[in-house]
Structure formats: structure tokens, C-alpha cells
C-alpha positions, -999 to 999 in steps of 0.1 A, spaced: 24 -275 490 19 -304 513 6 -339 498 -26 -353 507 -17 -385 506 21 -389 517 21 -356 538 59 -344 520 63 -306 508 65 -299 471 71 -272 454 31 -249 449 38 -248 412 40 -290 403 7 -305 394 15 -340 413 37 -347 444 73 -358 434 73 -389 460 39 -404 451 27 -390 426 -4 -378 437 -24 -350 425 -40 -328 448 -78 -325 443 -77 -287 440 -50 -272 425 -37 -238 437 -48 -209 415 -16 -194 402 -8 -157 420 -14 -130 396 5 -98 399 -17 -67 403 -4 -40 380 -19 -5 390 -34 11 362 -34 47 355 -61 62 374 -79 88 344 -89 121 360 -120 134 364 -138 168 367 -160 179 388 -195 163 372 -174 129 369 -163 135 333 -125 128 319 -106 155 318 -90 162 288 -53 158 283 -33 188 295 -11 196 267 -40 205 244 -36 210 211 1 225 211 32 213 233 58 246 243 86 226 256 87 204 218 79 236 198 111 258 215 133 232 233 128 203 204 124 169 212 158 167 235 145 193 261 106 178 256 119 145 262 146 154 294 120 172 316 88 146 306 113 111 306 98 98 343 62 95 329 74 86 292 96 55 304 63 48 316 50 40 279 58 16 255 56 42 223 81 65 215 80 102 222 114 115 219 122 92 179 88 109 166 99 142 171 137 139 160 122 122 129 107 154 124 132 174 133 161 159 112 133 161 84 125 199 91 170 202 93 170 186 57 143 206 37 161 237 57 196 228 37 177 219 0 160 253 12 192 270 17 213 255 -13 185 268 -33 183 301 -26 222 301 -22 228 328 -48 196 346 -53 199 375 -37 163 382 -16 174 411 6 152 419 32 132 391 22 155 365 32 151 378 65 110 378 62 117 345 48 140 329 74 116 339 97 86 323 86 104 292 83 112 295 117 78 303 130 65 271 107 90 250 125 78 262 159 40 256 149 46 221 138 69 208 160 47 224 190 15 204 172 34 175 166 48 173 202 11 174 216 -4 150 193 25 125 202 26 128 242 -11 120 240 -5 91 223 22 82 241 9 89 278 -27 97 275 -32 96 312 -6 125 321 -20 140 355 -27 176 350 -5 188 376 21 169 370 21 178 336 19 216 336 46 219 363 72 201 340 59 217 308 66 247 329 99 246 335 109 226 300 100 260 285 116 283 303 147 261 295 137 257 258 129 298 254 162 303 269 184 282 247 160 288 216 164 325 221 205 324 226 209 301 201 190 323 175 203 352 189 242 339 187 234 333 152 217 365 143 248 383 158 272 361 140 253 369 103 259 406 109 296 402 120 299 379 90 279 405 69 299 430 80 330 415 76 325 408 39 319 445 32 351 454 48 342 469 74 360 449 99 
């Protein structure tokens, strides 16, 4: 800034000149840093369209929170609230009453029940953690663009399936060679 009254530069941000100490008879307004805003989609008759992961979230249900959070971390950075410690709380919650679950049915023999039963703890951990996934990316990133959205939900699930379905299927295989193995048979 140049002073009215001596005519030396001073810096735009003192309120009087360092040499006379005048004060300008207008300050300049301070700059202000645009920040863009998230622009929220709209349909068709100029309504918001509604948050693409719905009511349930694939990639958190079958990939967890590690694979939810890997292929959606560009827009959640993006957001101050956390996406990827929600769903581990859950997760390391779901892991524990799994083991009291475990420990105590440990020696009551269910036969083809456990099996009925392992699996309906499975498909209530997929159910929740999907639901829980959805509520919290909402809440995290309400604006995701549609697009966007579905083509990295896309490809987290087929990732997620994929390990899910190896994982479960490594450890189906290893009960029966351990079953197996404990009748002698091997």
C-alpha cells in the first residue's frame, strides 16, 4: 500500500504507514479465499437427488471397513468425520461377541446347527456392517456424486466378494481337513 500522505509503500495488511504514521482513509478489505462448495445434485424437476449408497453399502458389508475405506479415501479425506474408525469400532465389536460366542458354545456339541448357526452370524454381520457403512458415508460425505460413487462402490465389491469369498472359503476347507483329521482319517 502506498501512503497518502508521505507517498512510501507499506505492507497492505498494517492499519497506519510505518514512516508517518498515517492512516489511510479507506482501509483495504482483507482478501477472502473462495472455498468451492460441493455442488448437490439435482434431478430432472430440480429436486436433490438422494445419496447413492441408499440404505445399504456392498463394499463395507463384504470388504469391511479396510476395502470400503481404500477405494472411497479421495472423497472421504474430503470430510472432517470419520468413515473408516466407525466401521472398525464395529467391526472389532462384531470380532469380540464372535469369541464370547465361540467360548460359549466351545463344548456343546450343535451338529449341523453350528453350521446353520455360523452362518446366520455371518449373514448378521453382513446386514449390519452393509447398513452401518451407508448410514456413515452419508454422514460423512453427503454430497457423493452419483457417478462417482457407483463406479467405486463397483469395483470395491468385486474386491470385497473376492477376498470375502476366499477367505470364508479357506476357512471352510480348513474345518473339514481339521475335522477330518481328528477322526483319523488323515
Amino acid at each position: 500500500m502506498i501512503c497518502e500522505k508521505c507517498g512510501r509503500e507499506y505492507p497492505d495488511d498494517m492499519p497506519k504507514c510505518l514512516w508517518c504514521d498515517h492512516a489511510p482513509t479507506v482501509l483495504p478489505e482483507p482478501e477472502i479465499e473462495e472455498v468451492e462448495e460441493d455442488e448437490i445434485e439435482l434431478d430432472a424437476d430440480g429436486n436433490p437427488v438422494p445419496h447413492p449408497a441408499g440404505n445399504y453399502m456392498w463394499s463395507a458389508a463384504f470388504g469391511g471397513p479396510i476395502i470400503a475405506w481404500v477405494f472411497h479415501r479421495k472423497e472421504l479425506r474430503r470430510s472432517e468425520h470419520s468413515f473408516f474408525w466407525y466401521l472398525v469400532a464395529y467391526n472389532l465389536c462384531f470380532g469380540f461377541a464372535d469369541r464370547l460366542l465361540g467360548k460359549a458354545l466351545e463344548h456343546v456339541d450343535l451338529g449341523i446347527l453350528s453350521f446353520a448357526f455360523s452362518l446366520a452370524w455371518l449373514v448378521l454381520w453382513v446386514v449390519v456392517m452393509g447398513r452401518l457403512g451407508a448410514k456413515r458415508i452419508k454422514y460423512a460425505f453427503p454430497h457423493y456424486k452419483t457417478a462417482l460413487y457407483k463406479k467405486r462402490e463397483k469395483w470395491a465389491t468385486i474386491v470385497g466378494v473376492s477376498i470375502f469369498s476366499l477367505s470364508y472359503l479357506g476357512a471352510f476347507v480348513y474345518g473339514i481337513v481339521k475335522g477330518l483329521a481328528q477322526m483319523g482319517a488323515i
